[in-house]
N, C-alpha and C positions, 0 to 999 in steps of 0.2 A: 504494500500500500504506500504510497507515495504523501510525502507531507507536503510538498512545492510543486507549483506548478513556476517551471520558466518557460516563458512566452518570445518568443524569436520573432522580430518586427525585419524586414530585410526586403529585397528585390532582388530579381535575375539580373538588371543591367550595375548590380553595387557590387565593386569587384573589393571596396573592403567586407562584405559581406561575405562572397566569397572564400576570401583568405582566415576569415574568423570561422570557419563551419567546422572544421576538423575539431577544434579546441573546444568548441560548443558541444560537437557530439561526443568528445571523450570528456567531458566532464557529466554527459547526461548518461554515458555506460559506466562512467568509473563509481558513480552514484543514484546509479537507477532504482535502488530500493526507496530512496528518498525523493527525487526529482524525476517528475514528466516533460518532455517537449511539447510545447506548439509553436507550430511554425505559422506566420500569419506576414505572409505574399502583399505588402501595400500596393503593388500595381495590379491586385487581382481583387483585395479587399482595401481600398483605403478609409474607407467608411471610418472602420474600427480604428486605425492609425489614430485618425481624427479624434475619433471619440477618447480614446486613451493620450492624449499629447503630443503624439511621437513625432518629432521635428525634423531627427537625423538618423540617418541609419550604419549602422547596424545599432538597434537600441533592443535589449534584453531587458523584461522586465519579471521580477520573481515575485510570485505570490505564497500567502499562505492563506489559508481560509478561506480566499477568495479577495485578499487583501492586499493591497502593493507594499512590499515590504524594502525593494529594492528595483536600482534601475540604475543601468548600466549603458553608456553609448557610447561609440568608436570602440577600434580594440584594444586589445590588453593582451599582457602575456597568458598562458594557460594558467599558470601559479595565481595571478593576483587574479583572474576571473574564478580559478577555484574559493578563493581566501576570501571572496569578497561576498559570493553564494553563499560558503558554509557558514561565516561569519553573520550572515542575516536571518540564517533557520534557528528556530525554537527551540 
């Protein structure tokens, strides 16, 4: 059962987007009992971008509850995106 959801804010033409996926998806298998992906495409949904703030991308944003606990944009090393996730759960 998972306690966080991270929410993946991104596009196909963001090549920092891109370059961040690997490091996104080895933090979401290196702690899959804890955290779930969504992926949310703003050139396919920008609606929600909208709705949620999101200005620049690559912008991750971690929930718990249902609640924004964290929120991350540009990238980062693997280390300080792990550190910065773990450091925000419960």
């Amino acid at each position: 059962m998972s306690v966080a959801t991270l929410v993946k804010f991104w596009a196909p033409w963001c090549g920092s987007c891109r370059l961040y996926n690997p490091a996104i998806n080895r933090l979401v298998v290196n702690h899959s009992e804890i955290i779930e992906l969504i992926d949310i495409d703003v050139s396919q949904q920008p609606e929600i971008a909208e709705q949620r703030g999101v200005l620049s991308l690559p912008t991750l944003i971690l929930e718990v509850a249902g609640e924004e606990v964290l929120r991350l944009t540009g990238l980062m090393p693997y280390e300080k995106l792990e550190e910065a996730v773990l450091a925000a759960l419960p």
